[in-house]
N, C-alpha and C positions, 0 to 999 in steps of 0.2 A: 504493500500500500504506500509505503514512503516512497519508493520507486518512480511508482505511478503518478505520486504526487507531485515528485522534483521533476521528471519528466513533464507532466502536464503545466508544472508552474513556467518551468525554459519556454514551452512552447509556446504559453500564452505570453512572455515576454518578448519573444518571437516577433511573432504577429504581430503585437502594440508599435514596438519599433522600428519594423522595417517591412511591411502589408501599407502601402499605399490607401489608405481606407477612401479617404473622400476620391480614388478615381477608381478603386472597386464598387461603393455604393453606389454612386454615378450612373452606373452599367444598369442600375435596374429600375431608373425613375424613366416616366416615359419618355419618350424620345423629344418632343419637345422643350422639355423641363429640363437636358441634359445640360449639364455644364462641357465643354471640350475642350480639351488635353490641347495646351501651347507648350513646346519642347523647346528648353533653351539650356545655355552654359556660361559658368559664370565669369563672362566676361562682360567689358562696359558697352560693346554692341546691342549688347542681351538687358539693359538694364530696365529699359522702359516697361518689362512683359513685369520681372519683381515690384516695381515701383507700383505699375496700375494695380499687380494685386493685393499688394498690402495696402495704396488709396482706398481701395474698393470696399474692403472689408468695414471701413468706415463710412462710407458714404450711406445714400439711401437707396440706392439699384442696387448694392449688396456686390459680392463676389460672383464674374461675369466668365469666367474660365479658369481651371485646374492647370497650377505652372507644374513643371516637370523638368527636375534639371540632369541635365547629358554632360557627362567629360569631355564627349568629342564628337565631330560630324559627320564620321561614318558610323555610328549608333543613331543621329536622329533620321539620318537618310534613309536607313533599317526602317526605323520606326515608323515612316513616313508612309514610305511603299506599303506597308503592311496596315496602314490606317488605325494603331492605333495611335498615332497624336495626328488631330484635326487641323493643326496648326503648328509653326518652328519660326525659330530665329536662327537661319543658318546663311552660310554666305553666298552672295550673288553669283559666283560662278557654279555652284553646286545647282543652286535652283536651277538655272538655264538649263544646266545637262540633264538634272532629273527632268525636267519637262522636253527637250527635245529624246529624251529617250520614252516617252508616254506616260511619265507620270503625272497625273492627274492633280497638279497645283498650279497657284497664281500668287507674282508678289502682289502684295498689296500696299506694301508700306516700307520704309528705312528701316533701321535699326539707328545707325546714328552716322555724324561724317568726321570723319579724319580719326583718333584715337590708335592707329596702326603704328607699327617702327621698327625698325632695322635695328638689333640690340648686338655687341659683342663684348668680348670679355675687357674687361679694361686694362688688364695685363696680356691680352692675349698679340699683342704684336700688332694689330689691325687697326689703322689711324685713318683711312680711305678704304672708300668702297671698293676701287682695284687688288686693294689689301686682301682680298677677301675669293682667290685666285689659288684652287687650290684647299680649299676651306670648306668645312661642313655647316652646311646652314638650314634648320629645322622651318616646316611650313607648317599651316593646319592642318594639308592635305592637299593636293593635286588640283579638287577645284577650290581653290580658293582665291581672294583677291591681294592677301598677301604674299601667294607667291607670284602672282601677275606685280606685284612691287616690284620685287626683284628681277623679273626681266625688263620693266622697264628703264630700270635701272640699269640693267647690264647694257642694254644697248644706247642709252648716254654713252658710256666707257669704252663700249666698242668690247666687251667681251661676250668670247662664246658660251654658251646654255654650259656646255659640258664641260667647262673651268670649276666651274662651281658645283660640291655636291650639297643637291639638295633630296633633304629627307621627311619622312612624314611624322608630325609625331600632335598628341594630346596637348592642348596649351596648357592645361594646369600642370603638366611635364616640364615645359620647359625652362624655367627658369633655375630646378636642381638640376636639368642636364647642363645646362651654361655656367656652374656655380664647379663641378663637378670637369669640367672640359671635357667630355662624351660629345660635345657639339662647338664649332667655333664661335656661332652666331645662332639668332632667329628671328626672324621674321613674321610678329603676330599683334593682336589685338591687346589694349589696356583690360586687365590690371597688369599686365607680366612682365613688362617693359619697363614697370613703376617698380612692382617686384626687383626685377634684378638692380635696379639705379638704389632702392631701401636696400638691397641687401649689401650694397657696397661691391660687389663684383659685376656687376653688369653697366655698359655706358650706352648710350642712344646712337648708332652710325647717322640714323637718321631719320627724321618724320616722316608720314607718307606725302605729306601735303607736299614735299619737297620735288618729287618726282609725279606727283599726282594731283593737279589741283583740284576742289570739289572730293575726295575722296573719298567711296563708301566702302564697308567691308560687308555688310550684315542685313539681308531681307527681312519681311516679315513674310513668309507662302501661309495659305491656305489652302485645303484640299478642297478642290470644286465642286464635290458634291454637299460642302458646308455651304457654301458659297450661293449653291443653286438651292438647296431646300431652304437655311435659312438667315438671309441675309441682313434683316435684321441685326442679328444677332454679333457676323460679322461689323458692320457697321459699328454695332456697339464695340467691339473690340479694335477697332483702329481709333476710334475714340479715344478710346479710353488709353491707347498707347501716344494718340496727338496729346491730349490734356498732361500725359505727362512727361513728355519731351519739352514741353512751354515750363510747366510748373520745374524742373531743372535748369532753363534756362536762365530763373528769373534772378539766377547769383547764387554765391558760394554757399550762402544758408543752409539751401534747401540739395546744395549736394552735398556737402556735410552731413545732412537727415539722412541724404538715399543713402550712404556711404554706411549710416551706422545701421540702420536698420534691415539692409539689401544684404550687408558684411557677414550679421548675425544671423539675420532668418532666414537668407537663402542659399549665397554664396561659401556659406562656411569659411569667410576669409575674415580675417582680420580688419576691422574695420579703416585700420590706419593707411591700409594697400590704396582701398577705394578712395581714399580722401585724399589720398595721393596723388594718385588717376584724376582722378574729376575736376581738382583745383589747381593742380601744379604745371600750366597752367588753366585757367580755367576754358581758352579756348584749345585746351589737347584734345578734347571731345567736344562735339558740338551734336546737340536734341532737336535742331531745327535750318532750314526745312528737309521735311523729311519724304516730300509725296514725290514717289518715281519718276525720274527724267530720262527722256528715249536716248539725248545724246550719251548720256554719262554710262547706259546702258548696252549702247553700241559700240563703246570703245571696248567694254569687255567681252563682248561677245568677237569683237575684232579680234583681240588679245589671244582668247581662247583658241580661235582657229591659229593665229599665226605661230602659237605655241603647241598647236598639237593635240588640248585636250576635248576640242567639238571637232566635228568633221567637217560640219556646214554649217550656214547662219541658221541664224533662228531669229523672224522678227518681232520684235517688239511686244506685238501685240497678240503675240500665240503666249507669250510666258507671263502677260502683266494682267493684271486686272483693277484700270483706275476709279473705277468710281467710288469705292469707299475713300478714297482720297480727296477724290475732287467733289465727293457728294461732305467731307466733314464740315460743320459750321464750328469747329472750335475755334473758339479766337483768342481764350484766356485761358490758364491753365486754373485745374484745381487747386483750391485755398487751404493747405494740411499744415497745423499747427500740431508737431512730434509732442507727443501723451495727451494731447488735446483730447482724442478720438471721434473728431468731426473731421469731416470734409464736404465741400461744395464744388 
């Protein structure tokens, strides 16, 4: 019987801590009433999907979709195909490809602009991006748009693709492989950038804005058959990711808030990374505008082919889906005073 017992008590401590419950129960309210699974990772692209739903939970609409965080973007890409998250924060070269290979999404929205950077070791030899010849330098992954950095890059310099190895790896990886010299460099998304300059062994080679003006890394997709049955619904969730890309913009304050409460309750990071990222400076990341632009769009789908990882264009308008953009009327962000527990 004590057996039984300790066995059944594990089990049920189990369950509590690591059973997803609010996207198990989910499953069985009726189909309309469902909340849907947004897939993100905790980086500052991804920040706007934490923010709207920790605003939410205090407002009067209540909590408007189930966040779901990923280490990395070949698990959401998984999860995607397989339907079950309804919605991701993943980056714009990836989308492209999933949707010219038939999967069934649309962006709808940014994630955020600029936040990207070339990081190397600071004792590692490398003082120019030539430097770097010869060198292993970590990406998100193949479709990403910080490895399209770096071939822009390289062809500023006039160096060939196959100087440089690049490798794939998890962003919450990279900063102990930089620290560690398993890699020379990486090239990725805030917080990690901030990460290695805190930890005192990582320097910045370079912003993306430097070789990129305008630059985005991070989509919002949704899966078209949310899209098509209930649009509403969608709507509400660009929404709700507009009000809070403004409400960050409106100064250091309020990234300070996202910083400490996005740190703790979702990203499992240290809140001092985020505060790092978001304010140091305050234009390293920017929340606005964020509603899809064709040109900014077709340079990477350019990119993509001249690099090898699309075969053919894909236009515009087969991958994007503008009306929850152009249909939003936010003009002001939400009002969130941190332990208040109101918002407007």
């Amino acid at each position: 019987m004590g057996t039984l017992g300790w066995t059944g008590m594990l089990s049920g401590a189990h369950a509590y801590l690591n059973v997803q419950w609010p996207t198990v129960l989910n499953r069985y309210l009726p189909e309309g009433q469902r909340k849907f699974n947004v897939a993100y990772i905790p980086v500052t692209c991804h920040l706007a999907c934490p923010v709207t739903d920790y605003i939410s939970k205090f407002s009067e609409a209540g909590e408007i979709f189930i966040p779901t965080m990923f280490q990395g973007f070949p698990e959401i890409k998984e999860a995607l195909i397989a339907n079950r998250m309804q919605a991701a924060f993943i980056v714009a070269p990836l989308a492209v490809a999933l949707r010219s290979q038939g999967v069934p999404i649309k962006i709808v929205y940014l994630g955020h602009r600029y936040g990207s950077a070339v990081v190397v070791h600071k004792d590692g030899g490398v003082k120019t991006f030539p430097d770097l010849r010869g060198k292993t330098v970590a990406t998100p992954g193949r479709f990403s748009d910080e490895r399209l950095l770096l071939f822009k890059a390289m062809k500023v310099f006039g160096i060939d693709p196959s100087e440089i190895k690049l490798v794939e790896m998890a962003p919450p990886d990279v900063a102990s492989a930089l620290a560690a010299r398993a890699i020379d460099g990486f090239s990725m998304g805030e917080p990690f950038p901030s990460q290695a300059e805190m930890g005192g062994f990582g320097r910045v080679l370079f912003h993306a804005r430097e070789y990129w003006p305008d630059y985005m890394s991070c989509v919002l997709v949704v899966q078209e058959d949310l899209i098509n049955r209930r649009p509403d619904a969608v709507q509400v969730l660009v929404d709700g990711v507009a009000r809070s890309g403004l409400w960050l913009e409106e100064g250091q304050r309020n990234r300070e808030a996202a910083a400490d409460f996005v740190g703790r309750f979702y990203y499992n990071q240290n809140p001092a990374l985020l505060r790092w990222a978001l304010t140091n400076p305050l234009s390293r990341v920017t929340y606005a505008p964020l509603s899809p632009r064709k040109p900014d769009f077709d340079m990477v789908v350019d990119l993509m082919v001249e690099t090898g990882v699309l075969e053919k264009r894909i236009e515009f308008e087969e991958y994007t889906e503008l009306r929850f953009a152009e249909s939003s009327q936010i003009q002001t962000a939400w009002k969130y005073e941190p332990g208040s527990g109101s918002a407007r």
